[in-house]
C-alpha positions as CSV (number, residue, x, y, z in Angstrom):
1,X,13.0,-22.5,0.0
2,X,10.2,-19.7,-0.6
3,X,11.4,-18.5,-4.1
4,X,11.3,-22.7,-5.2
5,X,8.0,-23.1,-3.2
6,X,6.6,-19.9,-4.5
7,X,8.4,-18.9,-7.3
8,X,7.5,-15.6,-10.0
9,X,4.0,-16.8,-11.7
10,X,3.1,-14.3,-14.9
11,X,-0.6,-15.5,-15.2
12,X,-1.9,-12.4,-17.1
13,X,-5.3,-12.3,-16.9
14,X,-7.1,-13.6,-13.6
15,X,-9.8,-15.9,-13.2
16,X,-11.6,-17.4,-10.4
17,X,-9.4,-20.4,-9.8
18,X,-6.4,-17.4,-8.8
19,X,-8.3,-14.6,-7.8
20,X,-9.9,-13.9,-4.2
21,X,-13.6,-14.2,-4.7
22,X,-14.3,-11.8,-1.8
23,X,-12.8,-8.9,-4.1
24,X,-14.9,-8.3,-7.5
25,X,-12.7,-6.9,-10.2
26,X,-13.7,-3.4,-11.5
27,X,-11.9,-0.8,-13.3
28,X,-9.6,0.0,-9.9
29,X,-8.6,-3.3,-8.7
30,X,-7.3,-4.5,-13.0
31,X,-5.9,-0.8,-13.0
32,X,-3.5,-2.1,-10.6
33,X,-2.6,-5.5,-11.2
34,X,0.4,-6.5,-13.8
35,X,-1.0,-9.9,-14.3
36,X,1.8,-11.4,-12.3
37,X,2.2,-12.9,-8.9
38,X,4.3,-15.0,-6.4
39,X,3.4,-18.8,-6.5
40,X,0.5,-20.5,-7.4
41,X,-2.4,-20.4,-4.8
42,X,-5.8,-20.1,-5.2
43,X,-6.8,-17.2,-2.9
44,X,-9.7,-19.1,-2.0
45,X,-8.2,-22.3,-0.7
46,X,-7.2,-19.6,2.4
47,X,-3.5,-20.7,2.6
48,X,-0.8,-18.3,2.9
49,X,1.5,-17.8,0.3
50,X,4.8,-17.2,2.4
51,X,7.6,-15.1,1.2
52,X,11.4,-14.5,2.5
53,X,12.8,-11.4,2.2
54,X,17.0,-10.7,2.0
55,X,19.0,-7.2,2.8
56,X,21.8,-6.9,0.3
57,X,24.9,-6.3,2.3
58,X,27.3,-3.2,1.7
59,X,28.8,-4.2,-2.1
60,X,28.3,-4.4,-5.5
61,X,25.7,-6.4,-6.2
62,X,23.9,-7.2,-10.0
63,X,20.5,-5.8,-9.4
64,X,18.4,-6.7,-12.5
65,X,20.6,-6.0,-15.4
66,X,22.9,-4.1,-14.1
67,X,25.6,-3.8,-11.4
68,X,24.7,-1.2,-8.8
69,X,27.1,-0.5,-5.2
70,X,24.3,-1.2,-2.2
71,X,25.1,0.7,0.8
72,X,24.9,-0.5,4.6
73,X,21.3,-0.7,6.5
74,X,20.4,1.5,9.5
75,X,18.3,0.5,11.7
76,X,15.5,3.0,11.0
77,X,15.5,2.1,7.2
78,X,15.1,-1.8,8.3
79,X,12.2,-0.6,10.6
80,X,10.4,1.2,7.7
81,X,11.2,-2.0,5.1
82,X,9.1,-4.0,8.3
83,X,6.7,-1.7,9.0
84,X,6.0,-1.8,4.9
85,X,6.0,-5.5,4.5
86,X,3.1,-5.6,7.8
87,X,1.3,-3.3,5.6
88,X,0.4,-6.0,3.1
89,X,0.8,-9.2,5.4
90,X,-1.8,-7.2,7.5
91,X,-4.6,-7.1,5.2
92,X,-3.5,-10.0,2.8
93,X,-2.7,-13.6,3.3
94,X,1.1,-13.2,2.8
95,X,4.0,-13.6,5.5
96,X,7.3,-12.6,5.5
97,X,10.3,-13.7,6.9
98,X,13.8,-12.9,6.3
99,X,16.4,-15.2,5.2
100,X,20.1,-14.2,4.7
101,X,20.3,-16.3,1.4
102,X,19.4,-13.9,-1.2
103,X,18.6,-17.2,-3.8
104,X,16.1,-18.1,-1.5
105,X,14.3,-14.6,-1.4
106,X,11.3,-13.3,-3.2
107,X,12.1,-10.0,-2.1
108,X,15.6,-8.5,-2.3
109,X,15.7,-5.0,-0.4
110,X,18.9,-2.3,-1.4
111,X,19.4,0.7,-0.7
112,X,21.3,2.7,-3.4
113,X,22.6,6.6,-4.1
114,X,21.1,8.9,-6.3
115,X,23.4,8.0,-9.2
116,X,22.1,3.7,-8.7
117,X,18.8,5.5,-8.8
118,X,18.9,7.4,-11.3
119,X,17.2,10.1,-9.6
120,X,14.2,8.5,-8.7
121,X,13.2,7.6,-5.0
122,X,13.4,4.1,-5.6
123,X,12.8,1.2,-8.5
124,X,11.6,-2.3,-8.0
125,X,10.7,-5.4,-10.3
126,X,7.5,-7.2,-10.1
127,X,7.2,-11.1,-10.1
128,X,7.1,-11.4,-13.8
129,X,10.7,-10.7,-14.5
130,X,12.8,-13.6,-14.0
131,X,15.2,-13.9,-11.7
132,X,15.2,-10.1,-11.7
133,X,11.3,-10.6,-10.0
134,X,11.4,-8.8,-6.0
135,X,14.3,-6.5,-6.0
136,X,13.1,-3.5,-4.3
137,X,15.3,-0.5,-3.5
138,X,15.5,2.6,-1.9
139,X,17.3,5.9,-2.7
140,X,19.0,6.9,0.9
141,X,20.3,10.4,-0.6
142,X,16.6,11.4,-0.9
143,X,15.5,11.4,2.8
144,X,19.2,10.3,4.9
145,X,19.3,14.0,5.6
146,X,16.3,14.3,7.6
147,X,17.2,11.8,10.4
148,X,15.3,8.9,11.3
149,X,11.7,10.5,11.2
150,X,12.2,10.7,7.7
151,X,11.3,6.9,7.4
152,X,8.1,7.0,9.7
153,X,5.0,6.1,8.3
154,X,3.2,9.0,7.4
155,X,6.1,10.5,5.4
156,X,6.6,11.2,1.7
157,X,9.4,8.9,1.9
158,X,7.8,5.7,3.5
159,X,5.4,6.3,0.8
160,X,8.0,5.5,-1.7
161,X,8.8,2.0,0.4
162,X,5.2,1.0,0.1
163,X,5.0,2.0,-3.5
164,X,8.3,-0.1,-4.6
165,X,7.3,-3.4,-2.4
166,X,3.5,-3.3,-4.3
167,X,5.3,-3.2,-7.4
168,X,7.1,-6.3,-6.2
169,X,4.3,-7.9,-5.0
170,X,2.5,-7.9,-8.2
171,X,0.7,-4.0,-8.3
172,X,0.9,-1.4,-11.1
173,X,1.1,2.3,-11.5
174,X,-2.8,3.1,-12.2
175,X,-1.2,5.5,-14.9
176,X,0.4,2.6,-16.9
177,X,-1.5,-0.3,-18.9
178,X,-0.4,-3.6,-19.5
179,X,-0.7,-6.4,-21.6
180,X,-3.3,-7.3,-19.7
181,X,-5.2,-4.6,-18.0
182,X,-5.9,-1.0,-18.7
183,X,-5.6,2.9,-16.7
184,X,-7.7,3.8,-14.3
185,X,-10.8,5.4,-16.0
186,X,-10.5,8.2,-17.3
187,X,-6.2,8.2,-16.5
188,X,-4.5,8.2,-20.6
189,X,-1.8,5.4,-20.7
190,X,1.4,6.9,-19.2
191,X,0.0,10.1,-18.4
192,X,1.4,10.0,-14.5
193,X,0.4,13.3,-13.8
194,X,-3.0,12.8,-14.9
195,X,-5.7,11.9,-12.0
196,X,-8.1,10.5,-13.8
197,X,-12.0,10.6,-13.2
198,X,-13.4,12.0,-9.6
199,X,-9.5,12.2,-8.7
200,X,-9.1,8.8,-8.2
201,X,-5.6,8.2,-9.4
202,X,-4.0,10.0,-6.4
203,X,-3.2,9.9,-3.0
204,X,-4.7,9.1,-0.5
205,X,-7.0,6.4,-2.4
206,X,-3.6,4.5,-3.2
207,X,0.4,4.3,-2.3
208,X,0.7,3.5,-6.3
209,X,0.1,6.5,-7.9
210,X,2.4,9.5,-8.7
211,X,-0.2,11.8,-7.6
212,X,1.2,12.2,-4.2
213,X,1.5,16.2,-4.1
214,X,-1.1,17.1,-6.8
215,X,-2.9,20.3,-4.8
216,X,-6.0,19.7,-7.1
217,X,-7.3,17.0,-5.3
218,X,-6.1,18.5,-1.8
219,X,-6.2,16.0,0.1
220,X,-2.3,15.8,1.1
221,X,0.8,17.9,1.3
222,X,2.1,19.7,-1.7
223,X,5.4,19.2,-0.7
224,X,7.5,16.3,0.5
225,X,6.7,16.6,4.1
226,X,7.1,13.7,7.4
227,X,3.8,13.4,8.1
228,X,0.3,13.8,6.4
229,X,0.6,11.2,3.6
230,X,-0.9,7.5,3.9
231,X,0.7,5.8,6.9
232,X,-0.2,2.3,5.1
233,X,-2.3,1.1,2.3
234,X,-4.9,3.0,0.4
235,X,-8.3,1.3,0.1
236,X,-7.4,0.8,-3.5
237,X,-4.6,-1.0,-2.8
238,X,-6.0,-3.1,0.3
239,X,-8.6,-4.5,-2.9
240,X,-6.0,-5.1,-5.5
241,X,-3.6,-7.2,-3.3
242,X,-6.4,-9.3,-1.6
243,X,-7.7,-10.5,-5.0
244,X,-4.0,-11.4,-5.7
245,X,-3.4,-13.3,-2.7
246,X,-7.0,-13.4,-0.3
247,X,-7.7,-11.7,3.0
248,X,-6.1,-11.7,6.2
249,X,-9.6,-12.8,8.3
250,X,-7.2,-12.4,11.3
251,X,-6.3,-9.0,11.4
252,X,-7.9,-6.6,14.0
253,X,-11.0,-9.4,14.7
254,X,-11.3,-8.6,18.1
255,X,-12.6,-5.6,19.9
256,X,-10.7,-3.0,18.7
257,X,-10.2,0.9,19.5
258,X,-9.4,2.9,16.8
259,X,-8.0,6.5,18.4
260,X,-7.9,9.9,16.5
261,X,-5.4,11.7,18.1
262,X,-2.1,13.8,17.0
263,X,-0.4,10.9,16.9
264,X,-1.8,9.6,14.1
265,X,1.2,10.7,10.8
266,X,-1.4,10.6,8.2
267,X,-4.1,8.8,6.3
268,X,-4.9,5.1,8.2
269,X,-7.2,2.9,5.9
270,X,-8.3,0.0,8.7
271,X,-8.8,-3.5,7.7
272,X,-11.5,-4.7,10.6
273,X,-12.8,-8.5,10.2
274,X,-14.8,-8.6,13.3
275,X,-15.2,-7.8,16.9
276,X,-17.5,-5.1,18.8
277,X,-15.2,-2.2,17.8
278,X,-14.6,1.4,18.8
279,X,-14.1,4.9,17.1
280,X,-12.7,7.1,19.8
281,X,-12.4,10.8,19.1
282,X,-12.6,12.0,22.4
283,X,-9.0,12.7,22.4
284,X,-8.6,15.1,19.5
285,X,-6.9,18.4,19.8
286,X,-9.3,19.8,17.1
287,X,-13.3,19.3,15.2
288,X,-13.9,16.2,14.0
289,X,-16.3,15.0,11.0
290,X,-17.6,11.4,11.2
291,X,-19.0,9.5,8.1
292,X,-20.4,6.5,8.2
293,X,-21.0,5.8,4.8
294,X,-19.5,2.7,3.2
295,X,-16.0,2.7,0.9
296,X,-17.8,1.8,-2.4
297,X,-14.7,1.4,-4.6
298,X,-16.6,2.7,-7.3
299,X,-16.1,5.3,-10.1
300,X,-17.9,8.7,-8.4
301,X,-16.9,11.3,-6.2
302,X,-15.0,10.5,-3.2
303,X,-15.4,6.7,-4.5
304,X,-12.9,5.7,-0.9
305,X,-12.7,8.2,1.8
306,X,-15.8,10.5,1.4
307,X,-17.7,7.2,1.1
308,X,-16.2,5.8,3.5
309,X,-17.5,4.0,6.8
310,X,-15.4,6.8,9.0
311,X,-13.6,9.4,8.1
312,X,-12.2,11.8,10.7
313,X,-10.4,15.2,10.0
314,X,-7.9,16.8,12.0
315,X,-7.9,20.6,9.5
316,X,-4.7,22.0,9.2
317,X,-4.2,24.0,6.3
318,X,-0.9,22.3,5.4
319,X,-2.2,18.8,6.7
320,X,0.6,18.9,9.4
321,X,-2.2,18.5,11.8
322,X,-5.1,16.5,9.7
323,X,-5.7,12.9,9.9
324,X,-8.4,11.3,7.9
325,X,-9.5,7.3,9.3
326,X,-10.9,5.3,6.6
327,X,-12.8,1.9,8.3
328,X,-13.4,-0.9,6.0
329,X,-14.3,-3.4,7.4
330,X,-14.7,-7.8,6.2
331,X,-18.4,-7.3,4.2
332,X,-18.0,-4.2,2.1
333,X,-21.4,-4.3,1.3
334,X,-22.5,-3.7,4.8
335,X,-25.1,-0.4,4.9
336,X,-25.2,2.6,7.7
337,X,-28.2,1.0,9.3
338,X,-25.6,-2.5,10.1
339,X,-23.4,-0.1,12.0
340,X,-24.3,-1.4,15.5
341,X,-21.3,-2.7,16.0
342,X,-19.4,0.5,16.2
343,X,-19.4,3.2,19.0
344,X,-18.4,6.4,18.5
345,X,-17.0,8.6,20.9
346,X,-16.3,12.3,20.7
């Protein structure tokens, strides 16, 4: 009963009663947001606002306005649709759980063909559009050549899952303005292209931009590659859906080990809420840069990673080989000298 218990809610603007107080608003978290969500919680009651999500099954199906033939699910693409939904259930108070009754859904996953797609890599409806609101799909034709890897987080193509499920959830392209909230600063309304002031409308500050490949800001591949791209939410994004729906105080609270090694696909922004925790280098093939500076979320030069608590770098000149650790942990306002609590080996 998750679509009647928490059904599409078009608030517009946000206020304390529906926002998470832990998250103040600036120009980055509104340039996200389309002023809609799923249910009616107030982030700062704590509950969880739970949400079922449905595969559509091989057919023609009438997703949003139009009819559209949804093809069969592998295994690998159901994989990727789960690892995507953890993503946000990780550092948000949201579950999922599926249900095969797609009225009862709040999000609808399908995979189409190019043609259903129109081209693009996939297309998704946010919680302000009716019964239309969750129907997030995927474009198989793009990546089904490339095997399973192709879905892994860390690819350009997982990027395109994450991107089409925060639209669902309630996020925006920071290129687009609203009713209700503006562009990122310095980003001209529906200008995609356009990464805005210190670079901040691109990758790897957020899954929601269309600045994936842009080589000016140089932090990812310039092509459509399977690894090197953000392996789950930017820092960006981690803000924007908390204020939506609250923080996940459970994730990663104990002791934790976070490991640079080659095994790491891409960019990893960490949502840490407690414990005595460790940054372990010692394993990398290759230099590594530490620093501890805080994520300030702010308008200025390297407003999320190069101010970020950790940041490690694995230099390839393609980024095959670079992984970059962003650590953000509960209090964002935390300074180097509270930093006792992490150990750092290299």
């Amino acid at each position: 009963m998750s679509w009647q218990e928490n059904p599409p809610n078009q608030i517009g603007l946000f206020t304390n009663s529906n926002s998470w107080s832990g998250i103040t608003a600036n120009d980055y978290v509104n340039g996200l947001l389309t002023g809609a969500v799923w249910g009616n919680n107030d982030p700062d009651d704590g509950n969880v606002t739970s949400l079922l999500y449905y595969y559509f099954p091989e057919g023609t199906h009438k997703l949003g306005s139009d009819y559209h033939y949804a093809y069969s699910w592998d295994n690998y693409e159901k994989v990727a649709t789960a690892k995507a939904m953890d993503a946000f259930s990780d550092v948000a108070n949201i579950s999922f759980a599926e249900t095969d009754t797609y009225d009862k859904a709040n999000i609808s996953w399908a995979t189409l063909d190019d043609d259903d797609s129109s081209g693009s890599l996939g297309w998704s409806y946010a919680p302000d559009s009716g019964t239309y609101s969750g129907i997030t799909t995927q474009n198989w034709e793009k990546y089904y050549f490339l095997g399973d890897q192709s879905l892994n987080p860390g690819s350009y193509y997982f990027l395109t899952i994450l991107h089409e499920l925060g639209h669902s959830l309630g996020l925006e392209h920071p290129h687009d303005s609203n009713s209700y909230y503006g562009t990122f600063p310095g980003v001209s309304d529906g200008e995609d292209k356009n990464s805005g002031d210190n670079q901040l409308n691109g990758s790897p500050w957020t899954v929601m931009t269309y600045n994936d490949l842009d080589p000016n800001i140089g932090y990812s591949p310039t092509s459509q590659n399977l690894s090197g791209f953000l392996t789950g939410l930017g820092a960006f994004d981690i803000a924007a859906i908390q204020y939506l729906y609250g923080a996940n105080n459970n994730t990663n609270s104990g002791d934790n080990i976070y490991e640079l090694t080659s095994s790491l696909n891409g960019y990893k922004c960490i949502w840490d809420t407690g414990g005595n925790d460790t940054i372990d280098a010692s394993n990398a093939l290759e230099g590594v840069s530490i620093d501890l500076r805080n994520a300030t979320l702010n308008n200025e030069n390297g407003g999320v990673t190069e101010q970020s608590m950790s940041q490690f770098e694995l230099g390839d000149p393609e980024f095959r080989e670079r992984s970059v650790l962003n650590v953000r942990l509960k209090k964002a306002n935390l300074d180097y000298k509270s930093m006792t609590k992490i150990k750092i080996y290299i």
